[in-house]
C-alpha positions as CSV (number, residue, x, y, z in Angstrom):
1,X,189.6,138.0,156.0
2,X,186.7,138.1,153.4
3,X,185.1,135.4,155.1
4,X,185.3,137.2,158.3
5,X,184.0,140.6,156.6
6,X,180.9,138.8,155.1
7,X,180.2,137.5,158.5
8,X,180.1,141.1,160.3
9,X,178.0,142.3,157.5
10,X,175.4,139.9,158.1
11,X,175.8,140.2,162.2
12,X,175.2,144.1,161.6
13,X,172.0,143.3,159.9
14,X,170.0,142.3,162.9
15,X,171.7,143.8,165.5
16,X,169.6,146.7,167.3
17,X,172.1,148.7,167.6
18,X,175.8,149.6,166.7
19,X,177.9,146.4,168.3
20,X,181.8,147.2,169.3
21,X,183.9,144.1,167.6
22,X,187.2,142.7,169.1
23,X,189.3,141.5,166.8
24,X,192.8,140.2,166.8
25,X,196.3,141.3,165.5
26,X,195.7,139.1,161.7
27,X,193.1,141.9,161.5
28,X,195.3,145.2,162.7
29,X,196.1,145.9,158.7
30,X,195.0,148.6,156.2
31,X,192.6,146.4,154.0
32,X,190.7,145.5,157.0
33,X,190.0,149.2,158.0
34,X,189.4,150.2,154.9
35,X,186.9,147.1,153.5
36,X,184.9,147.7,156.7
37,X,184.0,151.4,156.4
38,X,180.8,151.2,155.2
39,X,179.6,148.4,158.1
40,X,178.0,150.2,161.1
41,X,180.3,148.4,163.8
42,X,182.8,150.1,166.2
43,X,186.6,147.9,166.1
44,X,188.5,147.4,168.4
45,X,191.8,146.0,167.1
46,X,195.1,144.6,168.4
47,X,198.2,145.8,166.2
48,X,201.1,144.1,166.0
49,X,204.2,146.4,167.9
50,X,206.0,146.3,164.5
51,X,204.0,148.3,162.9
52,X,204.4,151.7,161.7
53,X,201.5,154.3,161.2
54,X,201.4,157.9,160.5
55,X,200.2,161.3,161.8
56,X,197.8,163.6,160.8
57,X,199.3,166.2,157.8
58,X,200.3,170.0,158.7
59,X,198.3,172.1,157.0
60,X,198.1,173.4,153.7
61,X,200.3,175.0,152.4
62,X,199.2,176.1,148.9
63,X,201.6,174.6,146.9
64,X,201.3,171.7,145.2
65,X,199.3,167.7,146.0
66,X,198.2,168.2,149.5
67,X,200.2,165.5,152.3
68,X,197.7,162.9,153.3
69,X,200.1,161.8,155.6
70,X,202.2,163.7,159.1
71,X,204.9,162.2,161.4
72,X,206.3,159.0,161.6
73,X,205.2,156.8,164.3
74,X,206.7,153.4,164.9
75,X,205.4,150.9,167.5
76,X,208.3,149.7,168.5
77,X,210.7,153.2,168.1
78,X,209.6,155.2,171.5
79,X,211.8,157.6,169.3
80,X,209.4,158.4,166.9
81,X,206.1,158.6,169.7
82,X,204.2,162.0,169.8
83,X,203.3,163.1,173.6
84,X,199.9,161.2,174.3
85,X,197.1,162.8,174.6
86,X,196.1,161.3,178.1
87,X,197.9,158.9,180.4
88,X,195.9,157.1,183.0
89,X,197.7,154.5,185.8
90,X,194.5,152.1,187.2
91,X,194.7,149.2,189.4
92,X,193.2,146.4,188.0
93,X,191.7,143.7,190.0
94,X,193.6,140.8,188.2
95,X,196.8,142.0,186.8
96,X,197.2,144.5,189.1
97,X,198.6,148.4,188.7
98,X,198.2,148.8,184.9
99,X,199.3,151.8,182.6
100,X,197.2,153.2,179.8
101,X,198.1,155.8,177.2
102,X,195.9,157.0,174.4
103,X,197.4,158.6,170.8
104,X,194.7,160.4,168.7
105,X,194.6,160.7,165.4
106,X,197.1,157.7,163.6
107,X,196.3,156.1,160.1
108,X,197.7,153.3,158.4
109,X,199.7,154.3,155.4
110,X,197.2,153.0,152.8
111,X,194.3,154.3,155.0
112,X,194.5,157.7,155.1
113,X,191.0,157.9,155.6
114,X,190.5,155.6,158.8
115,X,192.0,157.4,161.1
116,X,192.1,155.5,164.9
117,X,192.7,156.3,168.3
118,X,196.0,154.0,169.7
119,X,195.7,153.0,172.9
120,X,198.9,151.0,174.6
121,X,198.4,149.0,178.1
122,X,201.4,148.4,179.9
123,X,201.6,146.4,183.4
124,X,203.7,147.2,186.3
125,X,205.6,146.5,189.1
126,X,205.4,148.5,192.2
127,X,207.9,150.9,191.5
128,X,205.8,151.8,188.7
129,X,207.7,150.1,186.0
130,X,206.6,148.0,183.3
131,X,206.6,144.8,184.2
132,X,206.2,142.7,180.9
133,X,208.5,143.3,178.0
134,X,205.9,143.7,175.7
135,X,203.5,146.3,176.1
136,X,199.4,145.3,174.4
137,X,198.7,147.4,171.5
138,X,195.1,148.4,170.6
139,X,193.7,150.4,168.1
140,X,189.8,152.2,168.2
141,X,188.1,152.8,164.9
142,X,184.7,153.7,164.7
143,X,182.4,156.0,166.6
144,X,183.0,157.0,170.5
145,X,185.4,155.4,171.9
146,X,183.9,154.1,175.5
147,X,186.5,155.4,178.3
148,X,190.1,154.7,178.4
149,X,190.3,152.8,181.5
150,X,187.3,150.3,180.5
151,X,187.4,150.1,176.5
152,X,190.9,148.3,176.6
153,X,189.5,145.3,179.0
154,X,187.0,144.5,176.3
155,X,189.6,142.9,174.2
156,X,190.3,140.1,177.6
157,X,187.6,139.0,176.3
158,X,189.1,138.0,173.2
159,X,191.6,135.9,174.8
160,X,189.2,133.7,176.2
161,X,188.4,132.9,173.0
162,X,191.6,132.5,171.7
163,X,192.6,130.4,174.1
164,X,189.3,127.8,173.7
165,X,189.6,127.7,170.2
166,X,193.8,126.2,170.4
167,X,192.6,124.0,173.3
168,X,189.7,122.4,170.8
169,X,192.7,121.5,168.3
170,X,195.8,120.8,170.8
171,X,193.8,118.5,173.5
172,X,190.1,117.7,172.1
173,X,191.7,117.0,168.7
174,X,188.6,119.1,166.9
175,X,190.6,119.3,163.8
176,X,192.3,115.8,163.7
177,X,189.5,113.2,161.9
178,X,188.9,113.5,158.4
179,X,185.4,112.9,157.6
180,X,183.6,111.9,154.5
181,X,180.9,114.6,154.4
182,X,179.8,117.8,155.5
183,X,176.9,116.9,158.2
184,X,179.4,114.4,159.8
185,X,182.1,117.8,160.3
186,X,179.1,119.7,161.5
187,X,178.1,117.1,164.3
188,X,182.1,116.7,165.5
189,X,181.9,120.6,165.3
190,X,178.7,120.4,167.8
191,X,180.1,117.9,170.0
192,X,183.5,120.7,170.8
193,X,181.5,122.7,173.3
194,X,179.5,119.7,175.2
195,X,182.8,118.1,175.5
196,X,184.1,121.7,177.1
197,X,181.7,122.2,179.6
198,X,181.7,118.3,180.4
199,X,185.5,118.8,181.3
200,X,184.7,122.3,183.0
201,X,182.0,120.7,185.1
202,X,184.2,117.9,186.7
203,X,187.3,120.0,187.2
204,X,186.5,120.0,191.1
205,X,186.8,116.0,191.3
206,X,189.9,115.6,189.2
207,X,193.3,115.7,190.0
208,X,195.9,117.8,187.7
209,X,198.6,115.0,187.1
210,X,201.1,116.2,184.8
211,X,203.0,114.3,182.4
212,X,206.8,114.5,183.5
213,X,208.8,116.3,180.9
214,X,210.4,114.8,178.1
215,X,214.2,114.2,179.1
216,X,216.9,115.8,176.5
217,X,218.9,112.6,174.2
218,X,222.6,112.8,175.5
């Protein structure tokens, strides 16, 4: 995480104006939020659904240490959900008739003072049901949000990434050799997204023929 941190800081530097970051869930944690406050970036955050944040406190009542926290709410207890402040049903053109709800106003226990809007993206069927078991969990930390039905597709993006970086180790093997100094890592590094587009390129004169599964020892 202090890598990452360090590496924002130094992004923010020479970036005309404020940038909106997408982070993953590793990131959706208190020490994050609250070692980034002083960056001028805008997060976008994916939280784990077993989390638990808090409310905003009631007010004051005069007596004693003011609350710094309000209500319970827990990810995965619809129990414990406030009513959201706006609910918007969209048809998206990939996955199809999605469900958005926004929650102002939630904090992580230890960071009172980073307060986040929660947005959760549900798709569904159509009867209007969710149609995955588990819903996408995002959290907004910064300045403006952008609006509710476009600021949650910017974390798709993300997955692309995701998904590039575990093909690199699982089929290009970026992570397998064990080299003897740092220039030679640097080069194999450099070679990863040549060898990407290479395979990207010729996907229209290769055939997809998959390995038969493994069968089960009687």
């Amino acid at each position: 995480m202090g890598k990452a941190i360090w590496q924002l800081k130094q992004v923010c530097k020479y970036l005309p104006s404020r940038p909106i970051s997408v982070w993953d869930s590793e990131y959706g944690c208190a020490p994050f939020l609250l070692k980034t406050a002083n960056i001028p970036v805008d997060i976008l955050v994916r939280l784990r659904s077993n989390l638990c944040l808090w409310g905003e406190p009631g007010a004051y009542s005069g007596k004693g240490r003011p609350k710094k926290h309000g209500d319970k709410f827990q990810l995965n207890e619809p129990t414990t959900w406030s009513e959201a402040t706006s609910v918007l049903e969209m048809n998206d053109p990939k996955l199809g008739s999605v469900r958005i709800s926004l929650w102002k106003d939630l904090h992580f226990r230890k960071a009172a003072t980073r307060p986040m809007l929660l947005i959760r993206v549900e798709r569904l069927d159509g009867q209007g049901n969710m149609r995955l078991s588990k819903p996408l969990w995002l959290a907004w930390v910064g300045e403006e949000m952008p609006p509710l039905e476009s600021v949650w597709c910017l974390y798709l993006r993300r997955f692309t990434v995701d998904h590039w970086y575990r093909f690199l180790k699982q089929r290009l093997h970026w992570t397998v050799p064990k080299f003897g100094t740092p220039k030679q890592s640097e080069r194999w590094s450099d070679l990863m997204p040549f060898m990407s587009w290479e395979l990207w390129l010729a996907r229209d004169i290769v055939t997809d023929n998959s390995l038969p599964s493994p069968k089960g020892r009687g």
